[in-house]
PLY file of the C-alpha trace (Angstrom):
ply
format ascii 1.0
element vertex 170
property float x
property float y
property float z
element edge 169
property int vertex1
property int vertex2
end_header
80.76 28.74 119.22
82.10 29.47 115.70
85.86 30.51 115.00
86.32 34.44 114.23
87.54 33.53 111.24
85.47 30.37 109.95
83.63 31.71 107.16
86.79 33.78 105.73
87.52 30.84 102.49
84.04 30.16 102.06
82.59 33.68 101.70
81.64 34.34 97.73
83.91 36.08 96.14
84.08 40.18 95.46
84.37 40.11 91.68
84.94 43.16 89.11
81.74 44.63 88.21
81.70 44.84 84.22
82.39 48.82 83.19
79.29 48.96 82.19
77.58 48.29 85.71
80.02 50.82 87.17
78.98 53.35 84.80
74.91 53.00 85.21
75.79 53.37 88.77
77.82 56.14 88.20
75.23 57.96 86.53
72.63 57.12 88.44
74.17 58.61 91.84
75.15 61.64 89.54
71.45 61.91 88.47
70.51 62.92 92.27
72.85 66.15 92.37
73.15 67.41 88.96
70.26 69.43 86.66
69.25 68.07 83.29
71.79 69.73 81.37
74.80 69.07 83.34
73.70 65.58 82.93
73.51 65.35 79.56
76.87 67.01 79.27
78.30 64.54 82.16
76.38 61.27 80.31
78.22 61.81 77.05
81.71 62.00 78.93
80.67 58.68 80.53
80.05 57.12 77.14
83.87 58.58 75.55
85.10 57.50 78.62
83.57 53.92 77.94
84.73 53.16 74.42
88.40 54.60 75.43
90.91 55.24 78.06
87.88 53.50 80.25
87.80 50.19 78.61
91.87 50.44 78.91
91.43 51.04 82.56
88.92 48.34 83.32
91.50 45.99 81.08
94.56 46.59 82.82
92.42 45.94 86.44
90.89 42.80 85.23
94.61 41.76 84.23
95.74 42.70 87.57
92.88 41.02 89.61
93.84 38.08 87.52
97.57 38.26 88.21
97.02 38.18 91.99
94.17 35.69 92.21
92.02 37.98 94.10
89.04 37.13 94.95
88.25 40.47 96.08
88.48 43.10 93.54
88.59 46.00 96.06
90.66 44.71 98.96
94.00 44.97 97.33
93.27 49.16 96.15
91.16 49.44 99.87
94.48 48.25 101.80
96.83 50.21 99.76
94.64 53.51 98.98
93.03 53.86 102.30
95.67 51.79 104.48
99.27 52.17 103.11
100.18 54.86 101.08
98.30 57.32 103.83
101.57 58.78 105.35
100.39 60.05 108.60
100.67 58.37 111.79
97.94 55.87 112.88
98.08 56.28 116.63
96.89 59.57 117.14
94.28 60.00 113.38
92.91 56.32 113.90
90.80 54.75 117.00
89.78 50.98 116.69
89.57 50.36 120.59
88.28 53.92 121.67
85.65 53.22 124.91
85.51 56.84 126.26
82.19 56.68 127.34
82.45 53.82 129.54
84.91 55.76 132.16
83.78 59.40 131.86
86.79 61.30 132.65
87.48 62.71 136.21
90.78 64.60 137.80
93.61 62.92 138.20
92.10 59.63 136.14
94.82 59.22 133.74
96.26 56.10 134.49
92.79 54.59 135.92
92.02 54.91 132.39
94.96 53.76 130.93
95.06 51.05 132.72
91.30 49.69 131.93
91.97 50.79 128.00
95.41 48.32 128.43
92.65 45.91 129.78
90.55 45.99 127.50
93.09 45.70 124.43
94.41 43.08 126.23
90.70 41.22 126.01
90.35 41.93 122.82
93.50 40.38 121.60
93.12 37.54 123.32
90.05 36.79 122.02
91.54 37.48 118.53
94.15 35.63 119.06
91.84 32.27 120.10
89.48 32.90 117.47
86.75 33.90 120.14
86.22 37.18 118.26
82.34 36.99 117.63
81.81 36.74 114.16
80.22 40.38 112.61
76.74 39.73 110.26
75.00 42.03 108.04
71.66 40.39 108.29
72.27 36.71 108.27
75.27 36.85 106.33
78.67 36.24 108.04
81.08 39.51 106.98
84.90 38.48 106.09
86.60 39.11 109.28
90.08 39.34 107.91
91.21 43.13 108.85
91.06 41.52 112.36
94.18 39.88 112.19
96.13 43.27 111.73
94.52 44.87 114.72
97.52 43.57 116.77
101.29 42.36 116.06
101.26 44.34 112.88
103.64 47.25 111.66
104.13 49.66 108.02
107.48 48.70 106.52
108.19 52.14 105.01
108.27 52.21 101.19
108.84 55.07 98.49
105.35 55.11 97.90
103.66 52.70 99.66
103.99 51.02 102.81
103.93 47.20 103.43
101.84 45.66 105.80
104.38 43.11 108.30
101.85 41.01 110.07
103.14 38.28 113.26
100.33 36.08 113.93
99.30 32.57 114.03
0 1
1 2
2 3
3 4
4 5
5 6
6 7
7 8
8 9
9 10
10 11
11 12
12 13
13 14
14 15
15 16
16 17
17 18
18 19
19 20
20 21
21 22
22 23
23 24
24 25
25 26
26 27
27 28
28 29
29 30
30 31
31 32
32 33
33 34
34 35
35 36
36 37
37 38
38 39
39 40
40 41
41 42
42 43
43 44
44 45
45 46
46 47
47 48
48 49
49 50
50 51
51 52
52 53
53 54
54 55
55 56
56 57
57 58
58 59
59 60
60 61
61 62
62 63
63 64
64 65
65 66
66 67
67 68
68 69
69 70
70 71
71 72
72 73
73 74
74 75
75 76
76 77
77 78
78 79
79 80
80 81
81 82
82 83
83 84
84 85
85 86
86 87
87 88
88 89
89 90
90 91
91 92
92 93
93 94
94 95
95 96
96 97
97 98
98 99
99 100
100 101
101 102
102 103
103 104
104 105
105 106
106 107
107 108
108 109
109 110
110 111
111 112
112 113
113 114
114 115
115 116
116 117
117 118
118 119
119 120
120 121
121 122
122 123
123 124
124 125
125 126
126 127
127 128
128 129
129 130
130 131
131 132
132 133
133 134
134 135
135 136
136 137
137 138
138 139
139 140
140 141
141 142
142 143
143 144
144 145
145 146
146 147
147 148
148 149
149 150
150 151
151 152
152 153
153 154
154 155
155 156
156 157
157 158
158 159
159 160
160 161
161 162
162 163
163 164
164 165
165 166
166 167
167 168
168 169
């Protein structure tokens, strides 16, 4: 059986589209919900966006990537956009482990249920935590399974504007 987290260092990296790439896909997903004039009007502020403060932009995040020696582009902004600077609390807006259909609810169930969701987090780290975690695939292609070691023994460290991710495991 392979390790959850086998393939992590040998998937290929994420790296930075070129600006141009981002914009023809920009444009085309505009294409689909805009009429002929508005994209016209939106293709031109694509192409001043290109030769200026857009070229800057891509600049200053190739530096950055660079900088950190990431070899995903996106997982730095993901973890920080989506993940730390969100300031609302993640117990009651965010469900990893939720399993509500398997124990339909019933009166007086609570703690029945609380007890078999305890279980079953329990499982689940544990399998983490040995690397037993089946590996997730898109296809036949092995996906990075790296968010899985902050699904337990991980805390924000509150920050001005962003939190930081404190992370105990092996």
């Amino acid at each position: 059986m392979k390790k959850t987290f086998e393939y992590d260092d040998k998937l290929p990296s994420l790296p930075l589209p070129t600006l141009e790439h981002t914009l023809e896909r920009y444009l085309d997903s505009v294409r689909a919900v805009v009429n002929d004039d508005e994209y016209v009007r939106t293709k031109k502020i694509v192409e001043q966006f290109a030769k200026g403060i857009g070229r800057e932009l891509h600049e200053q995040l190739k530096a950055d990537i660079e900088k950190h020696q990431a070899r995903n582009w996106l997982a730095k902004w993901w973890d920080e956009e989506i993940y730390l600077k969100w300031r609302l609390p993640i117990a009651p807006t965010i469900n990893m482990m939720g399993f509500s259909c398997l124990l339909p609810p019933k009166v007086d169930s609570q703690l029945t249920r609380a007890c078999i969701h305890i279980y079953a987090c329990a499982l689940v780290f544990e399998t983490i935590y040995e690397e037993r975690y089946p590996i997730s695939y898109r296809g036949k292609y092995p996906l990075t399974m790296y968010q899985f070691k902050h699904f337990f023994n991980t805390c924000r460290i509150p920050h001005k504007e962003c939190y930081e991710l404190l992370s105990i495991s092996k």
